[in-house]
BAVEX-267451 format. One line per 10 residues: for each residue z, y, x of C-alpha. Coordinates in nm, 3 decimals. Layout:
BEGIN
Z Y X; ...
end
This chain:
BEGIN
1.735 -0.872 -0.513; 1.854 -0.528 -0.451; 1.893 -0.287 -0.752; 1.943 0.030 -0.542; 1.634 0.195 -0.538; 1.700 0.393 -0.196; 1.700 0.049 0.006; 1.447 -0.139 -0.226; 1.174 -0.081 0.065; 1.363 -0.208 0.313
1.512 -0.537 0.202; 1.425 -0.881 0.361; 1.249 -1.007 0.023; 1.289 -0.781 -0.259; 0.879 -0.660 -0.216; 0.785 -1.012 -0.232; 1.005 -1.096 -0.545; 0.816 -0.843 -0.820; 0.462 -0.910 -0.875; 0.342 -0.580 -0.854
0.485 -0.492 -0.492; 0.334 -0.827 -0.354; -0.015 -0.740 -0.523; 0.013 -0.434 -0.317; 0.193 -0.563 0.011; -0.073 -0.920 -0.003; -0.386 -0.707 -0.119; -0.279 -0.464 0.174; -0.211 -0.698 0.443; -0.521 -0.903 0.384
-0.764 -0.653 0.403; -0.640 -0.480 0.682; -0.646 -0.839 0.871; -1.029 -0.844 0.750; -1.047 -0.533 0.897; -0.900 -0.651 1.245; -1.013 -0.986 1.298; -1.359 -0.943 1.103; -1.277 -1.307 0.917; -1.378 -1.301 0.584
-1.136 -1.521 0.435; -0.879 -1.227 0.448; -1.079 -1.001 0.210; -1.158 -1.284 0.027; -0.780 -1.369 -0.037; -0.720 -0.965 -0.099; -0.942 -0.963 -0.363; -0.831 -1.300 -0.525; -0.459 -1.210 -0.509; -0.640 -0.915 -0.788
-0.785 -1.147 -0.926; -0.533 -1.380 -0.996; -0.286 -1.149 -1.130; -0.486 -0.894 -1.297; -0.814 -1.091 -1.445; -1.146 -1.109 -1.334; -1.247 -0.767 -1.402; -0.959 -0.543 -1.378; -0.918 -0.757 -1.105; -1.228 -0.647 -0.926
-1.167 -0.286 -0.976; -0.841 -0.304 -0.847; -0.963 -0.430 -0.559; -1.253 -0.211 -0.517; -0.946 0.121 -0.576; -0.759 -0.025 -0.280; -1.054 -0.092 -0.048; -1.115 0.317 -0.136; -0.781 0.419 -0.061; -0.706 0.215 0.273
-1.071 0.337 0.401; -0.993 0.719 0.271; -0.680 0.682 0.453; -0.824 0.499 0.753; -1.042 0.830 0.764; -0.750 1.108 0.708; -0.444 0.917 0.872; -0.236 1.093 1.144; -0.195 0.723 1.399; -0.320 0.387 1.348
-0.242 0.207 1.020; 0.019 -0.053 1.108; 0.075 -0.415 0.873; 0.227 -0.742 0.988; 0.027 -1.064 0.944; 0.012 -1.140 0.562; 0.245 -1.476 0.584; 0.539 -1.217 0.750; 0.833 -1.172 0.537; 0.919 -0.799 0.639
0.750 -0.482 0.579; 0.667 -0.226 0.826; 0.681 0.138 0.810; 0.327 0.185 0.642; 0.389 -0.096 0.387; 0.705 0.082 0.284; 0.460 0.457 0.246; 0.186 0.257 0.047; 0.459 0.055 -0.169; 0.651 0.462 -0.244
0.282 0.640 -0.265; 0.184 0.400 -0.537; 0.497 0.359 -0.722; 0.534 0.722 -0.726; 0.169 0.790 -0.835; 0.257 0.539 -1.091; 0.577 0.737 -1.219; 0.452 1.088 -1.142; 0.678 1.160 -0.901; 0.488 1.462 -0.733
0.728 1.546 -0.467; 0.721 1.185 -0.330; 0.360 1.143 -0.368; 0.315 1.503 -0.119; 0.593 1.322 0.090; 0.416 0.991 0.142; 0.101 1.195 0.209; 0.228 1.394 0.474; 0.387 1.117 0.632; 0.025 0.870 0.594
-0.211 1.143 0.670; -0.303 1.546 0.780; -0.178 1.739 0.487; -0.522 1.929 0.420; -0.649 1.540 0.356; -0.390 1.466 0.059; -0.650 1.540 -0.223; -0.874 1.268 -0.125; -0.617 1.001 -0.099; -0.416 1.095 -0.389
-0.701 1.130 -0.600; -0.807 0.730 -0.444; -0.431 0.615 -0.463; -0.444 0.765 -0.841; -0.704 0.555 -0.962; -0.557 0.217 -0.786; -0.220 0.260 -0.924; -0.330 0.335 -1.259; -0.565 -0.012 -1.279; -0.227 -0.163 -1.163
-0.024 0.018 -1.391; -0.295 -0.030 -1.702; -0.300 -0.424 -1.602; 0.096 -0.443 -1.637; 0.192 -0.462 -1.283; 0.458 -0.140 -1.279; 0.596 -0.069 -0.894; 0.994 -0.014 -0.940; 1.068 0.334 -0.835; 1.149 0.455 -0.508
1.358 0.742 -0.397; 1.320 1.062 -0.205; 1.578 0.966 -0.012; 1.414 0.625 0.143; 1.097 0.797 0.133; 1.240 1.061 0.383; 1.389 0.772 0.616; 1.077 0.639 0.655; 0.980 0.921 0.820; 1.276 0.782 1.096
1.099 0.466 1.110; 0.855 0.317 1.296; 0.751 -0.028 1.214; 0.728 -0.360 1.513; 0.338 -0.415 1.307; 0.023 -0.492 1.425; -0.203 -0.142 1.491; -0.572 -0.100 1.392; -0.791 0.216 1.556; -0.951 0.406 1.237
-1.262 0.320 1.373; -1.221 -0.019 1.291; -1.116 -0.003 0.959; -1.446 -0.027 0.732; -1.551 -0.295 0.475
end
């Protein structure tokens, strides 16, 4: 696992390794596949990868926080929402902005919270999300599953990226 923070979201398998970046990569990934393919079984598995890590009902409202935030950003983002298939072992472009939004609402990093905001969505939206993506990472954060930081720095080469993911129209993004 990589202890540099800067390349932390873009290593082959150090988001899978801590529990608290897969509960937000897998919870992710599987409801945006609901989303796509309208199959059930993928919000099912989003909600009991909460579930399983957090307890039944911290669980639930973990989920329930993330289904928010992914529709409020659905709503307010600038292109599609990209994700790769939940079984992928790489993370795309938007994986790497949810992973730093969260971790940095977690730390109260302000300046990378506005950064991953103006990078997910229009800039006169960022009140809704961070208000949404405040309440998920604190149920995370209150349930023990801490995000490791993540720096300005790879926050700001995200913006250089663009991810090989699967794309979902905002329209179809609704639970």
């Amino acid at each position: 696992m990589h202890t540099d923070h800067e390349n932390a979201a873009y290593s082959d398998k150090s988001h899978f390794d801590r529990m608290p970046e897969a509960i937000v990569i897998g919870g992710y990934r599987n409801w945006l596949a609901g989303a796509f393919s309208r199959e059930a079984h993928y919000w099912r598995r989003a909600f009991e990868i909460h579930v399983e890590i957090l307890g039944n009902q911290s669980g639930k409202s973990a989920f329930e926080a993330m289904s928010a935030l992914i529709n409020q950003i659905s709503v307010d983002t600038i292109i599609p929402l990209q994700f790769h298939n939940p079984d992928v072992d790489m993370l795309c472009r938007d994986e790497c902005l949810l992973l730093a939004f969260i971790s940095a609402t977690q730390h109260g990093n302000e300046t990378a919270q506005y950064l991953c905001t103006k990078l997910i969505c229009d800039p006169s939206k960022s009140y809704e999300i961070t208000a949404k993506a405040e309440t998920y990472a604190s149920i995370l954060k209150d349930g023990g599953c801490l995000l490791a930081p993540v720096s300005i720095k790879a926050i700001r080469k995200l913006s250089e990226q663009s991810g090989d993911a699967l794309y979902i129209q905002k329209t179809q993004v609704r639970h």
